[in-house]
mmCIF file as gemmi writes it, N, C-alpha and C atoms, coordinates in Angstrom:
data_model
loop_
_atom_site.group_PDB
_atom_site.id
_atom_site.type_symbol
_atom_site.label_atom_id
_atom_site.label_alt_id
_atom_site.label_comp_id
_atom_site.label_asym_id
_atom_site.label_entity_id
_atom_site.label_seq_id
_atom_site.pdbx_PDB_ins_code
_atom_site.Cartn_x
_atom_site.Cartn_y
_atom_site.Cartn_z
_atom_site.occupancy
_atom_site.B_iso_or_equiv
_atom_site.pdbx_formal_charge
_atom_site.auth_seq_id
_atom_site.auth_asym_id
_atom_site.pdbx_PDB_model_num
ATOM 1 N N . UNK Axp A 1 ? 50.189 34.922 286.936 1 0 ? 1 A 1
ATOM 2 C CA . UNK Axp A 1 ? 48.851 34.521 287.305 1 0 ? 1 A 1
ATOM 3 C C . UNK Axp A 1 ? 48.82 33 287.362 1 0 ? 1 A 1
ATOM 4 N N . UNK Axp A 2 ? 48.101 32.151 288.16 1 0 ? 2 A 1
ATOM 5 C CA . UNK Axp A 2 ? 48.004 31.035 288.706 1 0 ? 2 A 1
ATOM 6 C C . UNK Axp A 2 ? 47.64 30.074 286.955 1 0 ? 2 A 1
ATOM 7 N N . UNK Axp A 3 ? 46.459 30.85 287.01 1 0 ? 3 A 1
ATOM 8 C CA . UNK Axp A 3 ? 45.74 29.944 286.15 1 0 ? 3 A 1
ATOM 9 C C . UNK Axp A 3 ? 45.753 30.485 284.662 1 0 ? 3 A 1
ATOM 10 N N . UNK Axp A 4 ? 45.709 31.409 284.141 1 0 ? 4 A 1
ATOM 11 C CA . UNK Axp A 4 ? 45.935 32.458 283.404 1 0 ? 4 A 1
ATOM 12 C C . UNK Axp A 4 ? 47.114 33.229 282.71 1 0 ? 4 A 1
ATOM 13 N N . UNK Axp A 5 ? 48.002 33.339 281.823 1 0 ? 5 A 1
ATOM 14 C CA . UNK Axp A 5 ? 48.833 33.93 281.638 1 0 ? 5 A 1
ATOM 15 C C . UNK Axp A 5 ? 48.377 34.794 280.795 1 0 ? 5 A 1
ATOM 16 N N . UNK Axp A 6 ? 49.179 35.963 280.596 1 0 ? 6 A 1
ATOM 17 C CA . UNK Axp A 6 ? 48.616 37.499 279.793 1 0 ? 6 A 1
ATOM 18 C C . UNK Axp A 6 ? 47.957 37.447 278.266 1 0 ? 6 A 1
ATOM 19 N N . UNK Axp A 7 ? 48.828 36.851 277.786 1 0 ? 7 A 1
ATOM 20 C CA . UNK Axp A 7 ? 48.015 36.445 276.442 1 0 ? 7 A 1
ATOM 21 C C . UNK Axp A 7 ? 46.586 35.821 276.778 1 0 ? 7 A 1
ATOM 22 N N . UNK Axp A 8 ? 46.459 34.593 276.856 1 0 ? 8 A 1
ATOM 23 C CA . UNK Axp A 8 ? 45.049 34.203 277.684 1 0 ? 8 A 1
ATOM 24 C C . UNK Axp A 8 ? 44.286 34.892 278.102 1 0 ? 8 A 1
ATOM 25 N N . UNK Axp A 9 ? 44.358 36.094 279.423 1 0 ? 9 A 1
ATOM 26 C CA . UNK Axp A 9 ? 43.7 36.96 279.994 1 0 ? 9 A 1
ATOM 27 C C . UNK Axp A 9 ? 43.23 37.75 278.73 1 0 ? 9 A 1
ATOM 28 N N . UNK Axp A 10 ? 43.965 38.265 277.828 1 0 ? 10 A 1
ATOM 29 C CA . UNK Axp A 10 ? 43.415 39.12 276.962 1 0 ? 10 A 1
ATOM 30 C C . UNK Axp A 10 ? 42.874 38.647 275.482 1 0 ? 10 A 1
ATOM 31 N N . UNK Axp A 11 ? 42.507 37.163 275.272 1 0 ? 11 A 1
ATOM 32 C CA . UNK Axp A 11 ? 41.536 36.455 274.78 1 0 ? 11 A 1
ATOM 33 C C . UNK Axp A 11 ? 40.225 36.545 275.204 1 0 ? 11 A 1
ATOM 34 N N . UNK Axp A 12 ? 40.818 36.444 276.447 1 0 ? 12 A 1
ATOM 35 C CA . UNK Axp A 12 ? 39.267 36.546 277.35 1 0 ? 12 A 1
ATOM 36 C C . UNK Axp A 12 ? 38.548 37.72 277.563 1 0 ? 12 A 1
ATOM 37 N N . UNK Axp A 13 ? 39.418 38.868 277.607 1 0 ? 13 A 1
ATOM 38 C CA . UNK Axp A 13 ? 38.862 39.868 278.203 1 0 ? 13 A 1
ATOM 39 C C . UNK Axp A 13 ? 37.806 40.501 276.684 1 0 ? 13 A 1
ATOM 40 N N . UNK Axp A 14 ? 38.635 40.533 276.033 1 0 ? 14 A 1
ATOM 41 C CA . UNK Axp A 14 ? 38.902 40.953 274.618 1 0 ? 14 A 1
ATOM 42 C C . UNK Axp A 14 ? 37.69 41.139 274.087 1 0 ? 14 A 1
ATOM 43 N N . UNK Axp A 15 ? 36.664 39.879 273.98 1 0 ? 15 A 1
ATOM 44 C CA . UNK Axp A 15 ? 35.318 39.989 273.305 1 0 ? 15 A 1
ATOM 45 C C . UNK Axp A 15 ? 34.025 40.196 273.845 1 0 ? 15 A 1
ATOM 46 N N . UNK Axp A 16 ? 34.447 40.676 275.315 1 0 ? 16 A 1
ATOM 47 C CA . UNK Axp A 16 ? 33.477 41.406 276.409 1 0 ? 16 A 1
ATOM 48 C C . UNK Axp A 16 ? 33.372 42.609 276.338 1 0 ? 16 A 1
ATOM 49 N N . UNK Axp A 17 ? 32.228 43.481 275.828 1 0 ? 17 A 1
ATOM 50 C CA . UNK Axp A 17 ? 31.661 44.219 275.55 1 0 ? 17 A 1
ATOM 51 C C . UNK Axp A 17 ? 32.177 45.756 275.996 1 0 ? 17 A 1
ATOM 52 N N . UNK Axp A 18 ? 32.22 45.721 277.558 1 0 ? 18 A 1
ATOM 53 C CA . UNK Axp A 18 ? 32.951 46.91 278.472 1 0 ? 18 A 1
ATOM 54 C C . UNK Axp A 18 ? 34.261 46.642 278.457 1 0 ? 18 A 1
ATOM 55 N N . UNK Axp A 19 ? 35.122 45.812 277.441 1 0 ? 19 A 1
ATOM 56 C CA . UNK Axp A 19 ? 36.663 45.756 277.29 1 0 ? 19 A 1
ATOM 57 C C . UNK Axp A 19 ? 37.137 45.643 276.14 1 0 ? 19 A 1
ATOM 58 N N . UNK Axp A 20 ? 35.852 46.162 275.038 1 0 ? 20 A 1
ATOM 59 C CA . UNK Axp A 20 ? 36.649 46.101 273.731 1 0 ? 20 A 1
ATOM 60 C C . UNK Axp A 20 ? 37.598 46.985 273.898 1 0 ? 20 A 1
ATOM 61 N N . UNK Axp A 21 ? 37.346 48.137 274.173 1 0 ? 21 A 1
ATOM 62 C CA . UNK Axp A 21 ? 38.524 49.415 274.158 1 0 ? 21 A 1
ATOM 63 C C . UNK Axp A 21 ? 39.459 49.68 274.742 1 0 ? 21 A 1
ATOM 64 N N . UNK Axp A 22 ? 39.638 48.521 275.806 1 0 ? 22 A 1
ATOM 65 C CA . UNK Axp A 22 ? 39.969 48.954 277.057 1 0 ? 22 A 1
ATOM 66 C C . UNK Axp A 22 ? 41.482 48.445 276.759 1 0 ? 22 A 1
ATOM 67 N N . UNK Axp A 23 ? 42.61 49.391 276.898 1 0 ? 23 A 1
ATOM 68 C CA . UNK Axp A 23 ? 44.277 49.185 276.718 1 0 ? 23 A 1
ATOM 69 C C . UNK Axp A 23 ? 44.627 47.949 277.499 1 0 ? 23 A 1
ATOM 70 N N . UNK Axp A 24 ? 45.916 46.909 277.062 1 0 ? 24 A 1
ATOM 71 C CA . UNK Axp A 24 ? 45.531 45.85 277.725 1 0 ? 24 A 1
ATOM 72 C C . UNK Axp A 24 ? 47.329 45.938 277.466 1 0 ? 24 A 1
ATOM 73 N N . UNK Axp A 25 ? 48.142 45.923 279.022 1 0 ? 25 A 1
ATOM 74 C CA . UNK Axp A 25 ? 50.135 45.809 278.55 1 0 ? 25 A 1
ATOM 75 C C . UNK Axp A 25 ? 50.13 44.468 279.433 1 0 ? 25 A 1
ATOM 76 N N . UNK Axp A 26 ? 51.288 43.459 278.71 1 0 ? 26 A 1
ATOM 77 C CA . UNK Axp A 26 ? 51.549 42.727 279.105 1 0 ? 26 A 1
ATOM 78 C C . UNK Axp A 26 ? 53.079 42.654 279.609 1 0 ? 26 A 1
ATOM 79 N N . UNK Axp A 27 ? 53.113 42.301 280.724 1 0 ? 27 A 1
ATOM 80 C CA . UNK Axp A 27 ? 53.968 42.524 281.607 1 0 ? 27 A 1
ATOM 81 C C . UNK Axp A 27 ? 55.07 41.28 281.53 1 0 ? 27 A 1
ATOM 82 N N . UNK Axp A 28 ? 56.187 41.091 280.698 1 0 ? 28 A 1
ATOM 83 C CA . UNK Axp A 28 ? 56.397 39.791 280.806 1 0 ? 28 A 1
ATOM 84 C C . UNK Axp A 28 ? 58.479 39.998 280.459 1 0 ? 28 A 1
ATOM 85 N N . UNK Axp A 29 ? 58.816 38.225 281.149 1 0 ? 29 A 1
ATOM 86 C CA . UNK Axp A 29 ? 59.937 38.464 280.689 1 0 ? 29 A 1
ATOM 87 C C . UNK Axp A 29 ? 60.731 38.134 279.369 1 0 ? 29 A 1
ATOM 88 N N . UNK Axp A 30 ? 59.251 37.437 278.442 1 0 ? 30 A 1
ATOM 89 C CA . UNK Axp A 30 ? 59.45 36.94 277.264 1 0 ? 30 A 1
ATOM 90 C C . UNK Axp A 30 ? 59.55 37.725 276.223 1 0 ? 30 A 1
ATOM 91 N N . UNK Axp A 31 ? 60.566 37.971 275.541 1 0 ? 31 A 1
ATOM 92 C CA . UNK Axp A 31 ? 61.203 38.561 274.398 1 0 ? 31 A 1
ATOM 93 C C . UNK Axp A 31 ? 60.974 38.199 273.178 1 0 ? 31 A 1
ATOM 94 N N . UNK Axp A 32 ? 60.78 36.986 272.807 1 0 ? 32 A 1
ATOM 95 C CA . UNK Axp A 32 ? 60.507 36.591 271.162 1 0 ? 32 A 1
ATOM 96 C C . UNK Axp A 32 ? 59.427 37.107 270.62 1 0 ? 32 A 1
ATOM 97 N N . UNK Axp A 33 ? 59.559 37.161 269.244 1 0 ? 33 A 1
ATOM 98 C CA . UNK Axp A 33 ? 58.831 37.908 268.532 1 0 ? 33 A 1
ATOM 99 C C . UNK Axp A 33 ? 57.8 37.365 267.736 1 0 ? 33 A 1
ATOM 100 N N . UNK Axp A 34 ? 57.446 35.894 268.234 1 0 ? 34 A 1
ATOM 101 C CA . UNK Axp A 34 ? 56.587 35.162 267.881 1 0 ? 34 A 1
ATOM 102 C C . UNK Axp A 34 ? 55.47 35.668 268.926 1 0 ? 34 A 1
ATOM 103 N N . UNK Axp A 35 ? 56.126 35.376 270.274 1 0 ? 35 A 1
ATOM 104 C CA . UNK Axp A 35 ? 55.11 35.768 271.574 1 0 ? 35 A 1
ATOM 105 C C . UNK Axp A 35 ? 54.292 36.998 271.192 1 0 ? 35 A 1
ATOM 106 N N . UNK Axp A 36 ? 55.297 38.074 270.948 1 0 ? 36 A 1
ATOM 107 C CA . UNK Axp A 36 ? 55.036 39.184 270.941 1 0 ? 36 A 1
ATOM 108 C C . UNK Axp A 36 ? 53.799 39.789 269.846 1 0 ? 36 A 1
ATOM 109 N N . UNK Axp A 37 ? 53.767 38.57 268.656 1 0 ? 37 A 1
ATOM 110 C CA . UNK Axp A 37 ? 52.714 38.69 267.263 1 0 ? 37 A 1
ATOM 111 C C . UNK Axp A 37 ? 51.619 38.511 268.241 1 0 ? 37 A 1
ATOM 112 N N . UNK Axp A 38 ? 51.387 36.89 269.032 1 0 ? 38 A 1
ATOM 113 C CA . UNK Axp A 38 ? 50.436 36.416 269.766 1 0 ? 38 A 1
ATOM 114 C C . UNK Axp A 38 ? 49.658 37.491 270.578 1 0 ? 38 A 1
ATOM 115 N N . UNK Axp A 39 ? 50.632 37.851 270.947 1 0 ? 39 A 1
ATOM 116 C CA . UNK Axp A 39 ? 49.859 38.748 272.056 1 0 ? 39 A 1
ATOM 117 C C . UNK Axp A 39 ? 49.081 39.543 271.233 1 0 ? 39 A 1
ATOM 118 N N . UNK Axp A 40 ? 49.524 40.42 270.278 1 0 ? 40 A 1
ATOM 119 C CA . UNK Axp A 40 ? 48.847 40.894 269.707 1 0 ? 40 A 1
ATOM 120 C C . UNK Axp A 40 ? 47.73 40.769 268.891 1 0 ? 40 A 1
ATOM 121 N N . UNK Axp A 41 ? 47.554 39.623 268.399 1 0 ? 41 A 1
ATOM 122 C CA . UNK Axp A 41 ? 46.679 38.758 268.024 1 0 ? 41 A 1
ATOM 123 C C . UNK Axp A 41 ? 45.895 38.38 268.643 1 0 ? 41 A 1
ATOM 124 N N . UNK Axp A 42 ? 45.934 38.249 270.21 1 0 ? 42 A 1
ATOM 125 C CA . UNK Axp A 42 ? 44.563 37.799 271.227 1 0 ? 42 A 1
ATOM 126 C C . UNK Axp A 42 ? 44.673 38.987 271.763 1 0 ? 42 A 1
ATOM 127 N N . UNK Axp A 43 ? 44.862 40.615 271.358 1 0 ? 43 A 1
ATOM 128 C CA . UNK Axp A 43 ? 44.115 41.686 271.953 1 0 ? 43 A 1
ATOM 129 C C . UNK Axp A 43 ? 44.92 42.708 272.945 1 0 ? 43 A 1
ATOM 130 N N . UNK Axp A 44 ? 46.523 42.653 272.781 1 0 ? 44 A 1
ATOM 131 C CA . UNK Axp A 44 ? 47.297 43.32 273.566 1 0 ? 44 A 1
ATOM 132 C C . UNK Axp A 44 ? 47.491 44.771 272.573 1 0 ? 44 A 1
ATOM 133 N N . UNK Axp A 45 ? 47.247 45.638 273.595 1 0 ? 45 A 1
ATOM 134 C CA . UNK Axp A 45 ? 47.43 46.764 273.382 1 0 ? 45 A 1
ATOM 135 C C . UNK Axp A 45 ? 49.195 46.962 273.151 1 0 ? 45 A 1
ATOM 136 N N . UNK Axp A 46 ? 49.808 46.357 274.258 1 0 ? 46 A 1
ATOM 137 C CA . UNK Axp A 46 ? 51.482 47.19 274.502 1 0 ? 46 A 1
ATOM 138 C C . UNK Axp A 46 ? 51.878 45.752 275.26 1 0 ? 46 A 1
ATOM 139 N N . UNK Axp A 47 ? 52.986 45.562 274.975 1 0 ? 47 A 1
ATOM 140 C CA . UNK Axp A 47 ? 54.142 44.816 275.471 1 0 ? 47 A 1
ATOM 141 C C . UNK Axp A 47 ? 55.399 45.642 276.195 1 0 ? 47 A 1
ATOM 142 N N . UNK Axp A 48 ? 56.003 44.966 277.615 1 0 ? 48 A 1
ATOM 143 C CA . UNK Axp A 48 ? 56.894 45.546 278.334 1 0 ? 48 A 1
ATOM 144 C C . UNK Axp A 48 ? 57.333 44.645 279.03 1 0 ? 48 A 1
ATOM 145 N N . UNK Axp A 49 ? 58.725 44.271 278.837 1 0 ? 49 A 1
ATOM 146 C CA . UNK Axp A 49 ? 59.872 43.081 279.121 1 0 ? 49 A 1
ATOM 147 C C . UNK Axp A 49 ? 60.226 43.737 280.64 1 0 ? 49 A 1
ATOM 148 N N . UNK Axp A 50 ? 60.437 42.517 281.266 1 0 ? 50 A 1
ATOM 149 C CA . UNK Axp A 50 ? 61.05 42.623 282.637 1 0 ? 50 A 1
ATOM 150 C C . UNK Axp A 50 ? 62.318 42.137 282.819 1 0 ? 50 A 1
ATOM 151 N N . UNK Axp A 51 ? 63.125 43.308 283.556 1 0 ? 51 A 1
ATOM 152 C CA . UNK Axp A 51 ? 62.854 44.88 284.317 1 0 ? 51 A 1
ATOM 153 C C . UNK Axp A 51 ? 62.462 45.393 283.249 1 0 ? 51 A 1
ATOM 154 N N . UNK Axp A 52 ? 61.96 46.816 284.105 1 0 ? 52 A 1
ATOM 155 C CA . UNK Axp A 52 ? 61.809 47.9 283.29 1 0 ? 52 A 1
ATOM 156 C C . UNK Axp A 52 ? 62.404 48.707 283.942 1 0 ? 52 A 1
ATOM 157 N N . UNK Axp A 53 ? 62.567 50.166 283.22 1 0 ? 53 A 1
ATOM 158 C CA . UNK Axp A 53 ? 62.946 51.418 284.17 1 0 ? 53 A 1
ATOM 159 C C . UNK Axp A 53 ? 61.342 52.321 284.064 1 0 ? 53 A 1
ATOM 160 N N . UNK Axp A 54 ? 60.934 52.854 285.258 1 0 ? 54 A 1
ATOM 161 C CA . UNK Axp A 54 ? 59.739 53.517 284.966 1 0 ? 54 A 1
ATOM 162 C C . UNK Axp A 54 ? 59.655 54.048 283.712 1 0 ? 54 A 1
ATOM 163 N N . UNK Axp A 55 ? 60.558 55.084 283.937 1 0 ? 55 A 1
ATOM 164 C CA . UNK Axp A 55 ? 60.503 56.298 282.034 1 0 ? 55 A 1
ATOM 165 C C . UNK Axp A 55 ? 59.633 55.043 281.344 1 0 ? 55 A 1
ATOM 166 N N . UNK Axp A 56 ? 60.268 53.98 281.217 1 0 ? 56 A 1
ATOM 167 C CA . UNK Axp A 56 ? 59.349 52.876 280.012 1 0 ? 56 A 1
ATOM 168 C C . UNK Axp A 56 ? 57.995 52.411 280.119 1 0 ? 56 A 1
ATOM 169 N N . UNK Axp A 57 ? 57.991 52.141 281.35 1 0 ? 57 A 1
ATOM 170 C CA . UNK Axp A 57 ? 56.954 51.951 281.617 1 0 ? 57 A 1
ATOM 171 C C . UNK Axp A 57 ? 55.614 53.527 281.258 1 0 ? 57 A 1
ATOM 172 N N . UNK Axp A 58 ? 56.416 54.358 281.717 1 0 ? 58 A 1
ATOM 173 C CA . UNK Axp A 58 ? 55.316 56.317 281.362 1 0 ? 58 A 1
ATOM 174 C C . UNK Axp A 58 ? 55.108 56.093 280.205 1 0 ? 58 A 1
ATOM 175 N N . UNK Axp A 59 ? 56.144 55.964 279.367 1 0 ? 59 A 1
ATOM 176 C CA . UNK Axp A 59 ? 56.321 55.805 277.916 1 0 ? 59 A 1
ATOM 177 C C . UNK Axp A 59 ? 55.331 55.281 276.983 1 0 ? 59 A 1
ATOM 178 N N . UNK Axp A 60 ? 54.896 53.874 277.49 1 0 ? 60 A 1
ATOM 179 C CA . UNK Axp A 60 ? 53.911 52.715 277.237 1 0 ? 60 A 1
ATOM 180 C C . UNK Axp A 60 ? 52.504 53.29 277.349 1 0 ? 60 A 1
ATOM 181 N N . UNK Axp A 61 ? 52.49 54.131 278.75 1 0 ? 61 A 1
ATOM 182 C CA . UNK Axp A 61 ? 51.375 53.923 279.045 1 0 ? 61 A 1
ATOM 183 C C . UNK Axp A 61 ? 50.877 54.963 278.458 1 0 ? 61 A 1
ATOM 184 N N . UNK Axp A 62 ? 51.386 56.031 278.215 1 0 ? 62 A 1
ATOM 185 C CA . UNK Axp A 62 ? 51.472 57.477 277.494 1 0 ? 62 A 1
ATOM 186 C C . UNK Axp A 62 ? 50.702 56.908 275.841 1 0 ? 62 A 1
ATOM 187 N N . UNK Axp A 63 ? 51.494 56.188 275.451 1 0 ? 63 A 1
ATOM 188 C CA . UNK Axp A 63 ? 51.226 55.772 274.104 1 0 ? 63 A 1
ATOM 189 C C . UNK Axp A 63 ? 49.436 54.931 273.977 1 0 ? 63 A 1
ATOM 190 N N . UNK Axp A 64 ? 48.98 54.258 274.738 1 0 ? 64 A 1
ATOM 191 C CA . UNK Axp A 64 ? 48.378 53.679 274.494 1 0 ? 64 A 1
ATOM 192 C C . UNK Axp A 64 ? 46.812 54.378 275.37 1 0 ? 64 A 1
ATOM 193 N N . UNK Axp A 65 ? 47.097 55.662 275.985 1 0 ? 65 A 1
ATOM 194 C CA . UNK Axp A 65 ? 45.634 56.194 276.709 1 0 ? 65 A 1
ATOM 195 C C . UNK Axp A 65 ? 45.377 57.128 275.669 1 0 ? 65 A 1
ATOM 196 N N . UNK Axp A 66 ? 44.394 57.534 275.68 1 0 ? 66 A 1
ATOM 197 C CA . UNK Axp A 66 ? 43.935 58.439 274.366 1 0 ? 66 A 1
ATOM 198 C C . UNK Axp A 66 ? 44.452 59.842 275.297 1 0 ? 66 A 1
């Protein structure tokens, strides 16, 4: 995203009313496990490193829809 990166987006999204609940995967090629706290910390549902193989991606998404 231009202006925005995923963590960010889901700061933002996060304390808007019609997106408390709403599953939030971040799509990224960053691996550390600092990132990975962050994200979670500003409101990420699921993390998924690039590539992926679909199966992982089903996997993710499986896990995180009610």
């Amino acid at each position: 995203m231009p202006n925005l990166d995923g963590i960010g987006f889901a700061q933002k999204m996060r304390p808007l009313a019609p997106f408390k609940f709403t599953p939030v995967l971040l799509l990224t090629t960053e691996t550390r496990t600092d990132q990975k706290d962050k994200a979670k910390a500003a409101g990420a549902t699921g993390w998924l490193t690039k590539p992926f193989h679909p199966s992982k991606l089903r996997a993710v998404v499986q896990r995180v829809l009610p």
